[in-house]
C-alpha positions in Angstrom: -0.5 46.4 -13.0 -4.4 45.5 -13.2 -4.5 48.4 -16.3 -1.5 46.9 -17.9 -2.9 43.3 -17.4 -6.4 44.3 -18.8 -4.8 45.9 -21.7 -2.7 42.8 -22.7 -6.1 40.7 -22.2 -8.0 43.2 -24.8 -5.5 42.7 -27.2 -4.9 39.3 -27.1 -8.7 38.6 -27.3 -9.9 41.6 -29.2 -9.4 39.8 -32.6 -11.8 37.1 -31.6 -14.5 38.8 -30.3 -14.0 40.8 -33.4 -14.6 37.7 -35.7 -17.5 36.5 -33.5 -20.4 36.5 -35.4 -22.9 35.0 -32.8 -23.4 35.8 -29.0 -22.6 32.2 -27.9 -19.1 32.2 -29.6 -18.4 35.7 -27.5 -19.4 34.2 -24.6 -16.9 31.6 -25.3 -13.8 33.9 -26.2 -15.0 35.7 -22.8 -14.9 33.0 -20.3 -11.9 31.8 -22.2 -10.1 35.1 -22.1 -6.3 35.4 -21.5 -7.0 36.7 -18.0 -5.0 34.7 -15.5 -6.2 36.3 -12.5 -10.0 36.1 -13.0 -12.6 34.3 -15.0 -15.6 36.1 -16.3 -18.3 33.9 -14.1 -21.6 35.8 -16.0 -20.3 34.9 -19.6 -19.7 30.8 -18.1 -23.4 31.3 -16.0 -25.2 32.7 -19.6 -23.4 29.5 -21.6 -24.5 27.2 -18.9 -28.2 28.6 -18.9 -28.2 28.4 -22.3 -27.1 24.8 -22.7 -29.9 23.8 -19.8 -32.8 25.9 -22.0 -31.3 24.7 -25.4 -29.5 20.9 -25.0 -29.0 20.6 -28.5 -26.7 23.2 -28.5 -24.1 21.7 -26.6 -22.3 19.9 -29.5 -22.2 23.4 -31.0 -20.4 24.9 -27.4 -18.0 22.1 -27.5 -16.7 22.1 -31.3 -16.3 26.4 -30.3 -14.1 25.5 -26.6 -12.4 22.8 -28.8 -11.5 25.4 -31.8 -10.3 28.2 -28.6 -8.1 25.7 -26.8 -6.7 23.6 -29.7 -4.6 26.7 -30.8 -3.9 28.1 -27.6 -0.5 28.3 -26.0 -1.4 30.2 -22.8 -2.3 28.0 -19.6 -5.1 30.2 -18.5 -7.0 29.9 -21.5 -6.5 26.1 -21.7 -7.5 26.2 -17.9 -10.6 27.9 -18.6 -11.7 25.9 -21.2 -11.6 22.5 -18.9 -13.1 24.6 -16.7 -15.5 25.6 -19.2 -16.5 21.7 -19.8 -16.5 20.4 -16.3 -18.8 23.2 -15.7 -21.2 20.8 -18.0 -21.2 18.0 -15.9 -21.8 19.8 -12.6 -24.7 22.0 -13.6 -26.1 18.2 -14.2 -27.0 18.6 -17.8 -27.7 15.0 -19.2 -27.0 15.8 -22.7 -23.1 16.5 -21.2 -23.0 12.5 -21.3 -22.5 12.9 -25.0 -19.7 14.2 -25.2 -17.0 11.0 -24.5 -13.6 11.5 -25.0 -12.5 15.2 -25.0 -12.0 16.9 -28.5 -9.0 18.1 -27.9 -5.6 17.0 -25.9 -3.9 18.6 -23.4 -1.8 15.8 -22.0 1.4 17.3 -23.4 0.2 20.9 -23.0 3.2 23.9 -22.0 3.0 27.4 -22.3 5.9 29.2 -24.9 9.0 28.9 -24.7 11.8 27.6 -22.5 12.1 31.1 -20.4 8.2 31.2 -19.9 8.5 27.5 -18.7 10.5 28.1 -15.9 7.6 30.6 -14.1 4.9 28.4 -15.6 5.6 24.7 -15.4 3.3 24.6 -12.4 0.4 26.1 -14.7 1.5 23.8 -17.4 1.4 20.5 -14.9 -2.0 21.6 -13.6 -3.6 22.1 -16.9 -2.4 18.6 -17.8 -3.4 17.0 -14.5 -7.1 18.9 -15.0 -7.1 17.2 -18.5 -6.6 13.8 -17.4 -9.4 13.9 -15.3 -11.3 15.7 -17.4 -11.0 13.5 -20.0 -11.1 9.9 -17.9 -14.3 11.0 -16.4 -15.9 12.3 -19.6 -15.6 8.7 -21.4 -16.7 7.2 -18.8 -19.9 8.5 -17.8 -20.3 8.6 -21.8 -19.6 4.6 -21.7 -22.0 4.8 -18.7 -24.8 5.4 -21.5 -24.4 1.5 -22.3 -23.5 0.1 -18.5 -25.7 1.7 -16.3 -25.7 1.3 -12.6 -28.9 0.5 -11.4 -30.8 -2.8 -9.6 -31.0 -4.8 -12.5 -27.5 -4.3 -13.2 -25.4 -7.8 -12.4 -23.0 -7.6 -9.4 -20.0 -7.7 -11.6 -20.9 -4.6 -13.9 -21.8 -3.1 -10.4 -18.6 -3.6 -8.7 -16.3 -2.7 -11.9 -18.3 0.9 -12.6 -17.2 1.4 -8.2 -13.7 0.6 -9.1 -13.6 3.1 -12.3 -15.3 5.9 -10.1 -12.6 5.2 -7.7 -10.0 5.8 -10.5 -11.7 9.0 -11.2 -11.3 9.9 -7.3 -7.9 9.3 -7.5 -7.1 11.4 -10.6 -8.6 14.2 -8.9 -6.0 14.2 -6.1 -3.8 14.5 -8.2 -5.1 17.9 -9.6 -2.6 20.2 -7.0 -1.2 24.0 -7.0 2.7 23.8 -6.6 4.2 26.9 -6.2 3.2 30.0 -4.4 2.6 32.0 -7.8 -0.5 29.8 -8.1 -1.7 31.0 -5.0 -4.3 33.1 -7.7 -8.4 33.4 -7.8 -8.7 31.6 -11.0 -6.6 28.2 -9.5 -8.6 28.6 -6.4 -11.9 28.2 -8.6 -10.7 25.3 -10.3 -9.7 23.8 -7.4 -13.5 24.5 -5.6 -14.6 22.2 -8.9 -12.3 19.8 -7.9 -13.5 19.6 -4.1 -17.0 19.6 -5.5 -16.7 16.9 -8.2 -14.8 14.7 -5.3 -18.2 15.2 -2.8 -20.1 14.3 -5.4 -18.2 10.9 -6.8 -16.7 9.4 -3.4 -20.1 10.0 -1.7 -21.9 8.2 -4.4 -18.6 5.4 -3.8 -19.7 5.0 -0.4 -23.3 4.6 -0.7 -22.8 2.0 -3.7 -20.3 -0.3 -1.6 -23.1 0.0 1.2 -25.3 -1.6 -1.3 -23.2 -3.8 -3.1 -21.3 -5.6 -0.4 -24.5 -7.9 0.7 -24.8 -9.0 -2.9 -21.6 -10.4 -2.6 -21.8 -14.0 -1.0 -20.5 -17.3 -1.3 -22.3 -18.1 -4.5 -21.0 -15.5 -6.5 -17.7 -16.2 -8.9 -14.2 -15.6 -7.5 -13.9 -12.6 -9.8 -17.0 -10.8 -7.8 -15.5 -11.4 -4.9 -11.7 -10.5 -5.3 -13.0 -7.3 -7.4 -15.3 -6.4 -3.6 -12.0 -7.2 -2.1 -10.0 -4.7 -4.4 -12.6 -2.2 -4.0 -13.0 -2.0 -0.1 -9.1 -1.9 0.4 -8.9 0.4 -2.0 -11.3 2.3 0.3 -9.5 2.1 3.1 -6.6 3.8 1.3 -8.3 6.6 -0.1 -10.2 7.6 2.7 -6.7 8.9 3.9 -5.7 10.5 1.0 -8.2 12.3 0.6 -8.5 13.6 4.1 -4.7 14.7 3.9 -5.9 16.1 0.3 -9.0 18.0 2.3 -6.1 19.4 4.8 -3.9 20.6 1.8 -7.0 22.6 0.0 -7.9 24.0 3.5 -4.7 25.6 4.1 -4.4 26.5 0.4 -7.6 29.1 1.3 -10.2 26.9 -0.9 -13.6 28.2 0.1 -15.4 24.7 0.1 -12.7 22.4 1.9 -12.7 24.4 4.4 -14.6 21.5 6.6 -13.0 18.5 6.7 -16.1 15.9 6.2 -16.7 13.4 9.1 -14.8 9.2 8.8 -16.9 6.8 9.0 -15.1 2.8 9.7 -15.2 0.0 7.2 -16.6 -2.7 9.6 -13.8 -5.5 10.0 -16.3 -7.9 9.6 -16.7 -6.8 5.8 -13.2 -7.1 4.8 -12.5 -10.0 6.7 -15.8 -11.9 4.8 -14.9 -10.9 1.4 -11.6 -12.0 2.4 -12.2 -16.0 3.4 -14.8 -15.7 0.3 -11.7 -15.2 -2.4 -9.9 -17.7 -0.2 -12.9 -20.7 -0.2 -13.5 -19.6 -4.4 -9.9 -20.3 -4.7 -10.2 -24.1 -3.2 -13.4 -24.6 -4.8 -11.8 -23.7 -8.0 -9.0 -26.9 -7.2 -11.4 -29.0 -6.4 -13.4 -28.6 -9.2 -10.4 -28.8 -11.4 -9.5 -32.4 -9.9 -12.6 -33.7 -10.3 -13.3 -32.8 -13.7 -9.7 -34.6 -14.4 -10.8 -37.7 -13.0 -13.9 -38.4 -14.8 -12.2 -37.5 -17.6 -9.7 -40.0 -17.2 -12.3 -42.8 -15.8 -14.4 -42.6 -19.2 -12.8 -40.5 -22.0 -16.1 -40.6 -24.1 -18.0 -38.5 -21.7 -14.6 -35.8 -22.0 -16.6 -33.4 -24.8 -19.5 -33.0 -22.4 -17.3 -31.6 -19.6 -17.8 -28.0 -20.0 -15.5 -25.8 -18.1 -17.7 -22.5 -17.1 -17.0 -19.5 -19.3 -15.0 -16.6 -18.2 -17.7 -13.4 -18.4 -16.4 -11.2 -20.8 -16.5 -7.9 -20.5 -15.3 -4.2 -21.4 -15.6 -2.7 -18.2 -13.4 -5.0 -16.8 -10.4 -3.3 -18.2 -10.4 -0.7 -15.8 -7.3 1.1 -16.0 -3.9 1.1 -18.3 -2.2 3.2 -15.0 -3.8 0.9 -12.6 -1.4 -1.6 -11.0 -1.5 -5.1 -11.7 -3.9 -7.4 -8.9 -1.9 -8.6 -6.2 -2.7 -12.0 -4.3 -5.7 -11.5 -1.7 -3.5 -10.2 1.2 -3.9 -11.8 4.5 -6.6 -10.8 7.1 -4.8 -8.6 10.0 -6.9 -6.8 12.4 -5.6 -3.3 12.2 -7.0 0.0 12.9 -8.7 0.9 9.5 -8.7 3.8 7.6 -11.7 6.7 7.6 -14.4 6.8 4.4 -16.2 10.1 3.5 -19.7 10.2 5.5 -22.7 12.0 3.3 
């Protein structure tokens, strides 16, 4: 079986290593081969070592994965290639932030035909699920070149760049094997990405809400403050997700989730002060709105120097087409909270 399946790989990639007339574009067809059992892990580690020596030639690396994964109809060399970029962003290569939106689309992506798609609409699902995230966390840390989060960053900007990561958290979960024929190496190395790129983000999450939430006080707008609310119940909520997610990729045989990291509490206190702050921003708000009405009716030649404050505009507050719309600040219940992800 392994000779057959190495003989269909050398003839479905032969022709392009044929017509590769640099070593970088081999190295490409290599760890983009039609292999669905394996990746070649010394032809990705010489591209990555080469883009870390040689920055400039990323741009180069992406147009060839873009050109390999355009054309292709097979789910493992699609795989690879988003495998192939998200290797970019967790070697920590800076210039990766360049990149934005992905070059290519894989949202609609299926293998062949209608027979093939009956053995590989699991393949087909998690190529598009690996794509969505890919391509959601690419523009963002590429729009993160113009909203960076750091100290002198307002506490708006802060709190909406939290929210967007946890967006990105969330379309990682949703990256998942179904099927025992995916029960392969190569699925079990995108998914040790996955569990890697999820340390990475919700642990930055975790220490950013640590260092946010005392910004957020009574003097701050109502938008601050229902946005910190948003975020920490949002927190709450994920925490368990991702443990049951942790559980699923332990049983599953993924080498790095195979310790379940340790819960720490949201205190009450948090939730229920952000809470009465939405609620006291919401009167003020009335208030304000009655009084400006009655000295506009008490001396109407005064009315043009009544400003109402603006609203702050901005593009990071559109976080999220998917992303339901805000509900109404829910009311404070003391109930046993869910676990966040201690680093």
């Amino acid at each position: 079986m392994k000779l057959w399946n190495r003989a269909a790989v050398a003839l479905k990639d032969g022709p392009s290593l044929i017509a590769a007339d640099d070593i970088l574009t081999a190295a490409v067809v290599k760890a983009t081969s039609h292999d669905e059992l394996s990746i070649d892990t010394e032809s990705a580690q010489f591209i990555y070592r080469h883009v870390l020596s040689s920055p400039s030639s990323l741009k180069h690396l992406v147009s060839l994965i873009s050109s390999r994964v355009k054309r292709t109809r097979s789910w493992a060399v699609a795989l690879k290639g988003l495998m192939l970029m998200h290797g970019f962003f967790l070697c920590k290569t800076t210039v990766a932030e360049s990149i934005g939106r992905l070059p290519f689309d894989l949202s609609g992506f299926r293998e062949g035909s209608s027979r093939i798609m009956s053995k590989s609409g699991g393949f087909n699902l998690f190529v598009r699920a690996y794509f969505a995230f890919l391509d959601r966390r690419s523009i963002l840390f590429h729009d993160g070149n113009r909203h960076r989060y750091n100290e002198e960053s307002s506490v708006l900007i802060r709190l909406v760049i939290i929210r967007k990561m946890q967006i990105i958290v969330d379309s990682l979960i949703r990256i998942k094997p179904i099927g025992e024929n995916m029960n392969i190496p190569l699925i079990n190395e995108a998914m040790e990405n996955v569990i890697s790129e999820i340390m990475e983000i919700y642990g930055w999450i975790c220490r950013r809400i640590a260092e946010v939430l005392p910004n957020v006080h009574s003097k701050i707008g109502k938008t601050e403050a229902d946005l910190a609310l948003k975020i920490v119940s949002k927190s709450t909520k994920q925490g368990g997700e991702l443990k049951k997610y942790f559980e699923f990729c332990k049983d599953l045989g993924v080498s790095n989730a195979q310790e379940i990291p340790n819960f720490v509490r949201i205190p009450e206190a948090d939730v229920i002060h952000l809470d009465e702050l939405v609620r006291t921003s919401e009167i003020d708000s009335c208030e304000e709105g009655v009084e400006r009405t009655e000295i506009v009716e008490e001396d109407e030649e005064e009315e043009e120097e009544i400003e109402t404050k603006p609203e702050l505009v901005s593009d990071l507050i559109t976080l999220d087409h998917d992303e339901e719309a805000p509900a109404s600040p829910p009311k404070v219940v003391v109930v046993d909270i869910p676990d966040l992800i201690s680093f």
